[in-house]
C-alpha positions as semicolon CSV with decimal commas, in nm:
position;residue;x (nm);y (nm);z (nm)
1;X;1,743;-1,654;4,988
2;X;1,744;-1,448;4,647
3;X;1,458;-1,521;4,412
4;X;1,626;-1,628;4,044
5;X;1,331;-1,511;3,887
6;X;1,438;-1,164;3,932
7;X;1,706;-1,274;3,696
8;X;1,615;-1,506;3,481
9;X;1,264;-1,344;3,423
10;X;1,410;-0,985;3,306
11;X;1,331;-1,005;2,914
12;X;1,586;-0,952;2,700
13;X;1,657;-0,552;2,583
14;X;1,557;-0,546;2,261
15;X;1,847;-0,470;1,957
16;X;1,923;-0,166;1,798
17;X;1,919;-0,136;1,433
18;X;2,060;0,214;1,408
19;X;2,159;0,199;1,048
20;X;1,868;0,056;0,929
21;X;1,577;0,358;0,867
22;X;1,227;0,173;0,844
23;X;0,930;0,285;0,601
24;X;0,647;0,140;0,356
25;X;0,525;0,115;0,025
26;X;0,229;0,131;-0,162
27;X;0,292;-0,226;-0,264
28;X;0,160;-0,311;0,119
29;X;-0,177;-0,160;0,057
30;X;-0,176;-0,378;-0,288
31;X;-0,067;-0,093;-0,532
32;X;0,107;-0,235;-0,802
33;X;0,009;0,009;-1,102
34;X;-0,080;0,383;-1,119
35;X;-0,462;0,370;-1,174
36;X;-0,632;0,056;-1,125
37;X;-0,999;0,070;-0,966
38;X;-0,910;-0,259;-0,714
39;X;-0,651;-0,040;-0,554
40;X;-0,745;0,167;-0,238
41;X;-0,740;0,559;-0,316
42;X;-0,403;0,705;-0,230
43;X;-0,504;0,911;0,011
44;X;-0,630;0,599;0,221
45;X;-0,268;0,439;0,158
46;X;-0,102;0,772;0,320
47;X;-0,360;0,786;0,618
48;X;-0,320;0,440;0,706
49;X;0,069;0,422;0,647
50;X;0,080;0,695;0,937
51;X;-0,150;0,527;1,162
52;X;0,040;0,189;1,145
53;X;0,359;0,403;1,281
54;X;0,549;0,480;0,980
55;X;0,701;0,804;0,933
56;X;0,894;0,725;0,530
57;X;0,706;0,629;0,250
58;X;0,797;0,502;-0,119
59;X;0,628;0,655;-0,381
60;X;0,524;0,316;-0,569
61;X;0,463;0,279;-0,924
62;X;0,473;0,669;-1,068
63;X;0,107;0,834;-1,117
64;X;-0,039;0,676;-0,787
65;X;0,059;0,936;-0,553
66;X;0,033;1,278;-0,690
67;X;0,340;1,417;-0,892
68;X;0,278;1,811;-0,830
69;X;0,618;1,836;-0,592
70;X;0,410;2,129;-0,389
71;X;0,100;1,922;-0,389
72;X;0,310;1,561;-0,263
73;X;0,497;1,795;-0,023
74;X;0,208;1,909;0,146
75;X;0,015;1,558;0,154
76;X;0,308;1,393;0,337
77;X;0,384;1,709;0,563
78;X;0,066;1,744;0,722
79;X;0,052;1,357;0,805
80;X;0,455;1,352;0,914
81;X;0,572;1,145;0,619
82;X;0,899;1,185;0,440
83;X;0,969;1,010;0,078
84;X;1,208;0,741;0,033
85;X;1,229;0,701;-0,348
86;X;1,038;0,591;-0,619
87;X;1,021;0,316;-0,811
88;X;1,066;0,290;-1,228
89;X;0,999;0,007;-1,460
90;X;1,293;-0,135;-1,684
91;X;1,380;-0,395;-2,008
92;X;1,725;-0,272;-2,100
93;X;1,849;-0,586;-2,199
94;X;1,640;-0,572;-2,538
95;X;1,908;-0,302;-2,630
96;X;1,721;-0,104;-2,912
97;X;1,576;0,210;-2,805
98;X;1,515;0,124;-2,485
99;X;1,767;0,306;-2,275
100;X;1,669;0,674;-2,453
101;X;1,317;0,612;-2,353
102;X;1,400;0,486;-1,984
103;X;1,596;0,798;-1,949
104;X;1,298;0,984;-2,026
105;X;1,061;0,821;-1,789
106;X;1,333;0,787;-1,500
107;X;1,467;1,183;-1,563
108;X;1,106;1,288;-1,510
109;X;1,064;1,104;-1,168
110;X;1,376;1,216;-1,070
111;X;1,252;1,581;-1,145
112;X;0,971;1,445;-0,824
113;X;1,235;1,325;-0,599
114;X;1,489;1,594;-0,593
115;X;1,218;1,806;-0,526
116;X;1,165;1,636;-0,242
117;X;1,497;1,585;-0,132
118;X;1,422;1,190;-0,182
119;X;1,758;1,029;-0,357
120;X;1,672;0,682;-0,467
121;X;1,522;0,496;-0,771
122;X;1,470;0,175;-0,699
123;X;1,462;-0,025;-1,095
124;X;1,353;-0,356;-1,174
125;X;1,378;-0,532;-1,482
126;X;1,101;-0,665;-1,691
127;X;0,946;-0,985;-1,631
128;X;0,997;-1,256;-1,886
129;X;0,665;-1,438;-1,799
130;X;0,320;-1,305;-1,799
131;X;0,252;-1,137;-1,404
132;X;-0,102;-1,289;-1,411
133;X;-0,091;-1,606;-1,704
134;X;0,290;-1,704;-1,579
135;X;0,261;-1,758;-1,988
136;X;0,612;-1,727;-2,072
137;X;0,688;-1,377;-2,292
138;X;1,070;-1,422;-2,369
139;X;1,360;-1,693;-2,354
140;X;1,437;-1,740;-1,954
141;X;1,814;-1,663;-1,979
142;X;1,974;-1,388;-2,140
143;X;2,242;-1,459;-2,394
144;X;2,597;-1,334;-2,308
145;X;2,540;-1,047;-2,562
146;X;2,251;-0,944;-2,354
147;X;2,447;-0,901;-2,019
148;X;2,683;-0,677;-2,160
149;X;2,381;-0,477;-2,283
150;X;2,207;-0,509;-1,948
151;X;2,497;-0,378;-1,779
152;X;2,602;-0,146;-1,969
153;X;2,269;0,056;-2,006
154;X;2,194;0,042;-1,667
155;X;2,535;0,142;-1,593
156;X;2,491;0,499;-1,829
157;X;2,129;0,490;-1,652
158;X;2,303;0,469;-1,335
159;X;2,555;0,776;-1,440
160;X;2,307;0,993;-1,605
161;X;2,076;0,993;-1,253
162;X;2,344;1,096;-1,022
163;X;2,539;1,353;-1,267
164;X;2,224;1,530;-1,335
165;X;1,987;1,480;-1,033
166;X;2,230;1,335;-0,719
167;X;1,943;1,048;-0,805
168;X;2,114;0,694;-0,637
169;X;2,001;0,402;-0,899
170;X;1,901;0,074;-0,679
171;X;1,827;-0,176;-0,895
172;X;1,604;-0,446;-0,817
173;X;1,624;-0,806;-0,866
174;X;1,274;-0,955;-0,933
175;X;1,069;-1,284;-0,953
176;X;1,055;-1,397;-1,330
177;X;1,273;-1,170;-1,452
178;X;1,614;-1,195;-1,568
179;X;1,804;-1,126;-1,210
180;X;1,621;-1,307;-0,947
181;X;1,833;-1,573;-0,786
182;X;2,236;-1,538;-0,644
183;X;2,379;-1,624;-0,922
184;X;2,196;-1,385;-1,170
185;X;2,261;-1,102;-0,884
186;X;2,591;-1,216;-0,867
187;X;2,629;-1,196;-1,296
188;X;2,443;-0,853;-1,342
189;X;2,635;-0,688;-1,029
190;X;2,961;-0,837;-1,218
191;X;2,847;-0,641;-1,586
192;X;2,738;-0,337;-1,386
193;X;2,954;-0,030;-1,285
194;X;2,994;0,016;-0,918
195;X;2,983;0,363;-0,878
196;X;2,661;0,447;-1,055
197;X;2,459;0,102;-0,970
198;X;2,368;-0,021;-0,650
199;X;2,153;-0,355;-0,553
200;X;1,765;-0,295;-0,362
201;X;1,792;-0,636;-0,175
202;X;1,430;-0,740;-0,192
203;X;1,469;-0,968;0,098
204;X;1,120;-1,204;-0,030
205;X;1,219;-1,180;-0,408
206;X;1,514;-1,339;-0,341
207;X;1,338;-1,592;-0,129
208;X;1,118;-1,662;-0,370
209;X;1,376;-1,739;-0,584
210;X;1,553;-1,993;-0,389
211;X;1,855;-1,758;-0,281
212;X;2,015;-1,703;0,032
213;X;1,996;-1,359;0,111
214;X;2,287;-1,341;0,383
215;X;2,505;-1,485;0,123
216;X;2,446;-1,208;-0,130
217;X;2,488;-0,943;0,164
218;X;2,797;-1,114;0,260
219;X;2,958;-1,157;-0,086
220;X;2,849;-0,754;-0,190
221;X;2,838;-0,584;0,104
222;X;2,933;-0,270;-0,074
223;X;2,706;-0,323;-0,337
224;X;2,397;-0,327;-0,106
225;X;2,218;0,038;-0,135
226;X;1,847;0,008;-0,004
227;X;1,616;-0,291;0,120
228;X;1,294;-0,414;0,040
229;X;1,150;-0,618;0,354
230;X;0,969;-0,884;0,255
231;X;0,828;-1,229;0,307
232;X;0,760;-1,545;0,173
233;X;0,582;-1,865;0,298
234;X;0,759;-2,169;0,226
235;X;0,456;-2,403;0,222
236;X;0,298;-2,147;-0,045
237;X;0,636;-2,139;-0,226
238;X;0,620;-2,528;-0,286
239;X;0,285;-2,485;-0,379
240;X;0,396;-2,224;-0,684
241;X;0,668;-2,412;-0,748
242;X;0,430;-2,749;-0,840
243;X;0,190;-2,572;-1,015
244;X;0,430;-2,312;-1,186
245;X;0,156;-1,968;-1,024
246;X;0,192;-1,700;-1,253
247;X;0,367;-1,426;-0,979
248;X;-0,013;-1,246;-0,930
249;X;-0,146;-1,610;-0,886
250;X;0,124;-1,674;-0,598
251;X;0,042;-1,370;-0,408
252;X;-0,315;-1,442;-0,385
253;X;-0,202;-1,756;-0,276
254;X;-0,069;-1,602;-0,013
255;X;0,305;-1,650;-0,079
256;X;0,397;-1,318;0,084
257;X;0,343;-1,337;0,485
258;X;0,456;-1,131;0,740
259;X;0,770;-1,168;0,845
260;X;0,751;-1,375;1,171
261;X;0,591;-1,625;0,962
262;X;0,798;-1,642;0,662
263;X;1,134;-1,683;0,544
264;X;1,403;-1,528;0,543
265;X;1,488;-1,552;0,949
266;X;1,496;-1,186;0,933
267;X;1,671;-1,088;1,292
268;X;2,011;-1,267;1,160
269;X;1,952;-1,040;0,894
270;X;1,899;-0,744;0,950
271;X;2,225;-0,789;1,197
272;X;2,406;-0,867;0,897
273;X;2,266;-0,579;0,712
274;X;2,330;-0,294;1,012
275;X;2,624;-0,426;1,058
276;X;2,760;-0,302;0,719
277;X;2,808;0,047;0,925
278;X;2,621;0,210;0,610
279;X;2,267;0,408;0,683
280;X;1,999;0,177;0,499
281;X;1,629;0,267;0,369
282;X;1,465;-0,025;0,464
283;X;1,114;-0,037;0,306
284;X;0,836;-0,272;0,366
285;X;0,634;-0,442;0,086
286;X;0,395;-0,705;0,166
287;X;0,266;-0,788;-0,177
288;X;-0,149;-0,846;-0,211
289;X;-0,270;-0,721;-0,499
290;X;-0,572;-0,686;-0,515
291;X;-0,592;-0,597;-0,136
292;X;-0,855;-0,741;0,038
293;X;-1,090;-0,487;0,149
294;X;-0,968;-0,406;0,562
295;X;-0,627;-0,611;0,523
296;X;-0,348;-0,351;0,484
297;X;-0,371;-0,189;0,770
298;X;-0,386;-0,418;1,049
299;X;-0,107;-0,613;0,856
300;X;0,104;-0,277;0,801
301;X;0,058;-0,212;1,168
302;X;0,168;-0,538;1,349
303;X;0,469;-0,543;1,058
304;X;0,576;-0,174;1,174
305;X;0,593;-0,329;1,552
306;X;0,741;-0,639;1,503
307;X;1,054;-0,421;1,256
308;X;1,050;-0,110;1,565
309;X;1,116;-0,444;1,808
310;X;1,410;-0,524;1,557
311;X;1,581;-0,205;1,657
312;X;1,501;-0,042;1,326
313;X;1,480;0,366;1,360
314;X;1,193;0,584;1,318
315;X;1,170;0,642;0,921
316;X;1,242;1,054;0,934
């Protein structure tokens, strides 16, 4: 008589993610500025992103890690690391003189990445309340004039990158800003040229949000260029919501969990987002600034295993 255990027991194999290419961030070792003295020492955010597993790295906010291209080469060579992309503040809806000087700041990071054969910048738009009051800065909705300026200037942005430096613009929705939630992705991706601006799905930022983020893969699957893995606890999220957190008061709440705990259900998604046939830079952000001391790594490490177990690929 045949033992059904032999069956039944087998676990399942586990999925393969082959268009999905896995890294990290500085954001997971609580890096959200170039020089702060609560922020671990960049070197310690390159040792321990190699010995949680991963192999691709963002560059985070610009000044953190250095900006020599033979210096940054070297650093990530002798630990096995490759670079993603970079990241570059934004406010180009305030039209003005705003777009000249982003195209100075983003033209000189570019410089960085095509040195190192990196080809994304990943752009998010300013914040219209205070990251640590929540005080609000600016009116909450942009005024139809403004969307036409938003998307145009990050349109010419967009064009200026990849004519001059093969540089991809991602840009990337954001918590308190402007473009946060589906419709506001759906608006800005509507005002913004398709061939020189791409959407960095921050998987938690939409969460955070309130928006679905299978929906917004589903409705612009062409549009999606580059991930941001991340996410958020739904008990903490009510918890914001009632006491209206400032964004830096949220995370030390503890709104952004890893992602077996938190929402979204990422397996269904990341099925949905390999299955767009496209190779994707999927990057891992785990937002805790400040970091406590001895966190990041233990948290980077069991996040690199449970995304490996999704069937992403090894980040080189």
């Amino acid at each position: 008589m045949s033992d059904a255990r032999t069956v039944t027991d087998t676990p399942p194999a586990a999925p393969t993610r082959a268009n999905l290419r896995l890294g990290t961030a500085p954001d997971s070792w609580g890096v959200w500025f170039p020089d702060d003295p609560r922020q671990v020492p960049w070197q310690q955010f390159l040792d321990e992103a190699t010995a949680a597993g991963y192999t691709a790295v963002e560059l985070g906010p610009y000044g953190y890690l250095p900006t020599h291209p033979e210096q940054l080469r070297d650093e990530l060579g002798r630990r096995g690391l490759t670079l993603t992309g970079a990241t570059a503040g934004t406010a180009l809806h305030r039209g003005g003189d705003t777009l000249d000087t982003t195209l100075a700041e983003c033209r000189e990071i570019a410089r960085l990445l095509t040195a190192l054969d990196a080809p994304y910048l990943i752009t998010l738009p300013a914040m219209y309340t205070d990251l640590h009051t929540g005080e609000l800065l600016e009116p909450a909705e942009l005024t139809g004039e403004q969307w036409h300026t938003l998307g145009r200037a990050q349109s010419v942005l967009g064009r200026v990158l990849l004519d001059e430096s093969g540089v991809r613009q991602m840009f990337h929705p954001h918590a308190d800003a402007h473009v946060a939630d589906e419709l506001s992705i759906d608006r800005f991706l509507e005002v913004s040229d398709p061939d020189s601006v791409w959407l960095c799905l921050d998987t938690g930022h939409v969460a955070y949000a309130g928006g679905d983020n299978r929906a917004i893969v589903a409705r612009h699957p062409s549009r999606i260029g580059y991930v941001h893995l991340k996410s958020v606890d739904p008990v903490v999220l009510a918890r914001v919501r009632a006491e209206k957190l400032s964004f830096a008061d949220a995370v030390q709440a503890g709104a952004m969990v890893e992602p077996d705990a938190g929402e979204p259900h990422m397996p269904a998604l990341l099925a949905d987002l390999d299955a767009l046939g496209v190779p994707l830079t999927a990057i891992v952000e785990h937002d805790m600034y400040p970091a406590p001391p001895g966190a990041p790594l233990p948290i980077a490490t069991r996040t690199c295993r449970y995304y490996t177990g999704q069937g992403l690929t090894d980040g080189r």
